[in-house]
N, C-alpha and C positions, 0 to 999 in steps of 0.2 A: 650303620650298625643295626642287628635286627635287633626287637625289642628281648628286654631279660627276660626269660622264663622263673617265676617269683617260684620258693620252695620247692627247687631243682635239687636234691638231693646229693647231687654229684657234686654240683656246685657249691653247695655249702658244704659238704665236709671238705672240700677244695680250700675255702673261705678260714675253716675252724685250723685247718694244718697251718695256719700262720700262726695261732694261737696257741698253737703244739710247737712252733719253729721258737719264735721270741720270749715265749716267761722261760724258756729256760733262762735267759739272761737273770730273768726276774727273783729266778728262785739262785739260782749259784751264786751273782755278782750281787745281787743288792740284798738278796736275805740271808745267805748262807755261808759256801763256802770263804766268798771273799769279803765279807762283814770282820771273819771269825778271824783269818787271814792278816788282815788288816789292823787288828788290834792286836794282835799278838807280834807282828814284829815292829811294831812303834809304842811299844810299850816295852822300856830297854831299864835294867836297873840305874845308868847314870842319869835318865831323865826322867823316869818315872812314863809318865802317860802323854806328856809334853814334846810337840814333833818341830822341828822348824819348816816352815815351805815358804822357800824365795825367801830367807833370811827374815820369817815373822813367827814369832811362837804361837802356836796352837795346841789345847787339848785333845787328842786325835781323835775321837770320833766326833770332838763339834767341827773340824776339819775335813772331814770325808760329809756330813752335815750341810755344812756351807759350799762345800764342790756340789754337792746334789745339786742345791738349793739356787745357782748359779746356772745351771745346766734346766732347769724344770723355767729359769726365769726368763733366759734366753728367747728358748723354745714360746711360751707363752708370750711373750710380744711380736716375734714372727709370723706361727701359725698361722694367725686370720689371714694376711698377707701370701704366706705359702699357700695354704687353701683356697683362698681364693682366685691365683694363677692357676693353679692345676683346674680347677674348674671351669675358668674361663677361655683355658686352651687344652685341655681334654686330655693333661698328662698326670693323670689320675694317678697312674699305674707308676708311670716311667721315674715319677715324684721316690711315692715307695719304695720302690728298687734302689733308689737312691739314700735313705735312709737306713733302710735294712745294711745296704753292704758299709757302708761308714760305721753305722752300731756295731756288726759283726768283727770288722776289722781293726777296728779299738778294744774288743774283746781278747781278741788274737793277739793287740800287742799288748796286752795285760799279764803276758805270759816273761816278760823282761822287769814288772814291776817286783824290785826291792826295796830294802829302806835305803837306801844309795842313791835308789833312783825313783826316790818318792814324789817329787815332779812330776816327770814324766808319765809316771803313774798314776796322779792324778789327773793330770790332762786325757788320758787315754780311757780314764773311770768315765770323765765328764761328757765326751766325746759317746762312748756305748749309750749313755743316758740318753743324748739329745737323740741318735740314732732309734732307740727303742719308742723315746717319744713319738716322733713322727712318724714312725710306722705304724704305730697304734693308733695314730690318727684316720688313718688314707682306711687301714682294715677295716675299723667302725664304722667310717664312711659308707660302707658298700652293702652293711645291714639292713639297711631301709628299700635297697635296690633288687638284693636278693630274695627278703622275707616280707611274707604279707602281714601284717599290723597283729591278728591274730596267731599269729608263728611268730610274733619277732622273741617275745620270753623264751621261749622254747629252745630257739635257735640260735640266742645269746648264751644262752646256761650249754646248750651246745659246744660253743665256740670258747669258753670258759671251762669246758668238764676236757676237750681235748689238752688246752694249754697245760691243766694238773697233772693230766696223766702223761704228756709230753713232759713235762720240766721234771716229774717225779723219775720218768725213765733213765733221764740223764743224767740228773742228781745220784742215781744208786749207781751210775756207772765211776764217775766221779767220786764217789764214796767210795767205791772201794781201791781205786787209784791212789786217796788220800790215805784211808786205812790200812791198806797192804802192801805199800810203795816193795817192799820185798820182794813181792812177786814180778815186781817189774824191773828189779834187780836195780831199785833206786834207793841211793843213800843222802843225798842233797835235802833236806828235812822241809826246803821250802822248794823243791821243784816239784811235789805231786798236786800240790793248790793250783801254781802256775800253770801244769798242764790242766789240768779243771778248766781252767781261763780259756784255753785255746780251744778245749775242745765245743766250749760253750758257743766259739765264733762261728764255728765250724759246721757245728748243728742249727745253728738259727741262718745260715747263709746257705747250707745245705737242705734243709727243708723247707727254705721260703719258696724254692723255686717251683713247688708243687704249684699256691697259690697264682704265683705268677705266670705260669704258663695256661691255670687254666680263669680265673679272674679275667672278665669280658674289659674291654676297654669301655672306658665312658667318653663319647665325645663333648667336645666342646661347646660351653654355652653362650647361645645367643645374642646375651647383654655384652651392649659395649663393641657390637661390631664394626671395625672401621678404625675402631679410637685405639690409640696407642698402647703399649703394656701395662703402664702406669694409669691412664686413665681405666683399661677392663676390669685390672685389681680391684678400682677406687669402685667403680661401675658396680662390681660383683659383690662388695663388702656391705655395700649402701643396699642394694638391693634386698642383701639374704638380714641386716641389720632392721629393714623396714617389716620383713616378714615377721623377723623377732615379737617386734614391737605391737604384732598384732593379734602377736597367740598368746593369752596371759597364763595359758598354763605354762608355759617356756619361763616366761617372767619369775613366776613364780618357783618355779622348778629350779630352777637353775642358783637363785642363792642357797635354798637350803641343801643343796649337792655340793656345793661349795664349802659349808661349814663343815659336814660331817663328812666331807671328802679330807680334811686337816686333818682329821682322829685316825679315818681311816687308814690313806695314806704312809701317814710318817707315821703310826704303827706295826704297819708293815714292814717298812724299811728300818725301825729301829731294834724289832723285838730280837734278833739275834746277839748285837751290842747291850743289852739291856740285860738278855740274862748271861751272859759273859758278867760283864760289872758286879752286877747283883748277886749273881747265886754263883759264878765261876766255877761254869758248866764243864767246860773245853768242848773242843773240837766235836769229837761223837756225839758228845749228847745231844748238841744244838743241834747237828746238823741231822739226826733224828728227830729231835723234836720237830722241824721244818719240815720234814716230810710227813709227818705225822699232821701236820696245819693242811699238808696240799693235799693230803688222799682225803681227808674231811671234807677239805672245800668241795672235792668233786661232787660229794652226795649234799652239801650244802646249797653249788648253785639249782639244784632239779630240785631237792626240796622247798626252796626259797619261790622259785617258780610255778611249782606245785599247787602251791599254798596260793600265789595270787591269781591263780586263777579262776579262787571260790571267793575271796575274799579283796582283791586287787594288791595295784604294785603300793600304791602309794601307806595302807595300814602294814602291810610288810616291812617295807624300808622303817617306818616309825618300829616298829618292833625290835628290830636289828639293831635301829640306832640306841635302844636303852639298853640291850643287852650290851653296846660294844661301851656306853657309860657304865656300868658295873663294870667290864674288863680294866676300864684304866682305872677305878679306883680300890680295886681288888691287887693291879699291881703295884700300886704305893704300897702295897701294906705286904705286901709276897715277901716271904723269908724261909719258905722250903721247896723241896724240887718237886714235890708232888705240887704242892700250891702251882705251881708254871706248868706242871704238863696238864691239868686240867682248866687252866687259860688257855694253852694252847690249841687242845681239842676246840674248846668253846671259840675263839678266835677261826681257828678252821672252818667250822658249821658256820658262822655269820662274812667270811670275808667273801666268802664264793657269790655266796647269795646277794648281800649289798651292789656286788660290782657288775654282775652281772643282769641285776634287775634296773640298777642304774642307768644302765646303757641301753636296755632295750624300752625304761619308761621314756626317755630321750628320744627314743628312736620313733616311737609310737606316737608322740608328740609332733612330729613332726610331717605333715599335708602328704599323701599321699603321692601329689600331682609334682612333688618338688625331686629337679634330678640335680641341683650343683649339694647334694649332700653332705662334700667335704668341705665347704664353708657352715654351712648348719652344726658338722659336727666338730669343726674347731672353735664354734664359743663354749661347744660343753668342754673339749677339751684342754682349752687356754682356762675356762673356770676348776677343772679340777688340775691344772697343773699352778696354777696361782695359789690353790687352798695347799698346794706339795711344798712351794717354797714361804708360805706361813709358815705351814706345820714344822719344816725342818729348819729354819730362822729360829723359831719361836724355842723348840725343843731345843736348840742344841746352843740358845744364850744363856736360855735358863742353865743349865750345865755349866757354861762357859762360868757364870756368874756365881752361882751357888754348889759346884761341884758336885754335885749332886741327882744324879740322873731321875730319878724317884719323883722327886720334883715337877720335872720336866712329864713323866707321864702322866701324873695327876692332873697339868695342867692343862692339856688333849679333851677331858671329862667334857671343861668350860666350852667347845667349840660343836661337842654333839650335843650337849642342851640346847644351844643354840640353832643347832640344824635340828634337829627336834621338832622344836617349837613353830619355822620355819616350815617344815612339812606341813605342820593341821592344817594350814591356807588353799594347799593341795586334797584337801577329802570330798570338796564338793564338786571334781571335777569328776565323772563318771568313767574318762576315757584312760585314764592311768590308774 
């Protein structure tokens, strides 16, 4: 394989169209439509909010919670394993393809999910999850490969500004599907959501194959030649674990992303159920307000990026992460609908920004000279899918336990204090 051409332009919006492909999942099935979806028809007058699955009771959204939370934990004990094959036999790409169309196709049958067939439908939630995970793994892999150390902010907030304006596109398509079922001469009151589902499959299966046909293949690496499957794995793990071991801004890095990846995280993924419960928005309004968070984030990731490159990533992310500690403890105390739509702007401006600077201080972190990149970037992202099944564990027993959601947000504050404080140890390193 000839070598990458680093800040090929073709190439990275090639790269960013993955990013345009899959948050639409992110934004329909985990924040929006099918959050809103999902609580509305397992919330039935004879049981109140109370669901059975496999004949055990659940409060439904600490039950769509714990399916997350099951799916993010999976995934996170795999990963290093999967990343580390694909590195060691050069199936970088064929890996991805592989999770895209499993996530895409569990989207698809999400379009048969009723409360009838709330199993299945969950199984088929859990399934898109683990699909979008691993694909979000193999993508960010190939940052370090594409972009020179000096372009990676740039070209992450890139890869980040296309996913918004992708998931936003789709979203309004979907919106008016749910909106105006009329027009589509539909009367079934739950089949324009379902079609949402499908078309989300459709579009993230549909526009990955940009990436995939033009994403260079990475061959296979050196360690471990000769030695079995099982030994190259073990080879490849020990190897990229040694490299860890001896870069402490990684060390370093990598808990306080961890803690304030909890906040962030299952933030995300709750604030649609959140203000359903709380202010009992419906439908529209959430699902406005959500798009109202992703057209912000777009000018949020470039500003976030902006900004560190007078002043770096690392006093940034500290910045973000006290604003996103006001967010949660502003929403304990939220009890009008103007109160939420000016979280939700605020939420907007700081989520583009954190996640996109995240990934590329990570990426920057990371030797220059190094090419099995997708074992490198499954400890960042086995570390932020561990802080997912905290955060939504943690969030949704509190709930379980004290019925009370409010609670459960306040209690998010306590994990970015903690990645907070975990960042200062980060300000004497010059290079993030």
């Amino acid at each position: 394989m000839s070598v990458i051409q680093k800040n090929n332009k073709k190439l990275i919006r090639s790269w960013a169209m993955f990013d345009w492909a899959n948050s639409a999942y992110n934004l329909v099935i985990t924040s929006t439509i099918f959050p809103v979806y999902y609580t509305t028809i397992t919330n039935t007058k004879e049981h109140g909010d109370v669901v059975r699955f496999f004949g055990i009771e659940f409060v439904n959204t600490a039950l769509s919670n714990f399916a997350l939370a099951v799916a993010y934990l999976v995934m996170a004990l795999t990963l290093p394993f999967i990343s580390s094959y694909a590195d060691a036999n050069g199936k970088k790409k064929q890996i991805m393809k592989f999770f895209t169309t499993a996530g895409a196709i569990a989207c698809m049958g999400l379009f048969f999910f009723k409360l009838e067939t709330l199993e299945i439908g969950i199984i088929c939630f859990v399934i898109a999850a683990m699909g979008y995970i691993g694909g979000v793994l193999f993508n960010n892999s190939y940052l370090p490969l594409i972009a020179s150390v000096d372009q990676q902010d740039k070209v992450s907030a890139q890869g980040f500004s296309y996913g918004y304006v992708g998931c936003v596109t789709l979203q309004i398509l979907c919106f008016i599907v749910v909106l105006k079922p009329e027009w589509f001469g539909i009367s079934d009151p739950s089949l324009p959501a379902r079609i949402s589902f499908l078309m989300v499959g459709v579009w993230w299966l549909g526009f990955s194959l940009i990436p995939f046909k033009y994403l260079p293949h990475i061959p296979a690496t050196r360690k471990g030649e000769g030695l079995s499957l099982v030994e190259k794995v073990k080879a490849e793990i020990t190897s990229v674990w040694r490299h860890i071991q001896q870069i402490p801004e990684i060390k370093k890095f990598l808990p306080a992303f961890f803690f304030y990846s909890i906040g962030v995280q299952t933030l995300m993924i709750v604030a649609s159920a959140f203000g359903e419960k709380v202010l009992h928005l419906g439908a529209t309004k959430l699902i406005g307000t959500i798009l109202l968070i992703q057209l912000v984030a777009i000018a949020g990731a470039f500003i976030m990026s902006a900004i560190s490159a007078r002043i770096g990533n690392v006093k940034v992310l500290m910045l973000v992460v006290v604003i996103w500690i006001s967010i949660c403890i502003s929403a304990y105390f939220l009890t009008t609908e103007i109160q939420f739509y000016i979280l939700a702007a605020l939420v907007g401006l700081v989520m583009g920004g954190i996640q996109s600077l995240s990934r590329s201080t990570f990426s920057k972190l990371i030797p220059e000279d190094i090419q099995d990149t997708t074992a490198f970037f499954s400890f960042y992202d086995v570390t932020e899918k561990i802080a997912i099944v905290v955060g939504l564990f943690s969030f949704a027993m509190i709930e379980q336990i004290t019925h009370n959601i409010r609670y459960s947000a306040l209690s998010l504050s306590l994990f970015f204090i903690i990645g907070l404080l975990l960042l200062v140890r980060l300000l004497r390193y010059n290079k993030s």
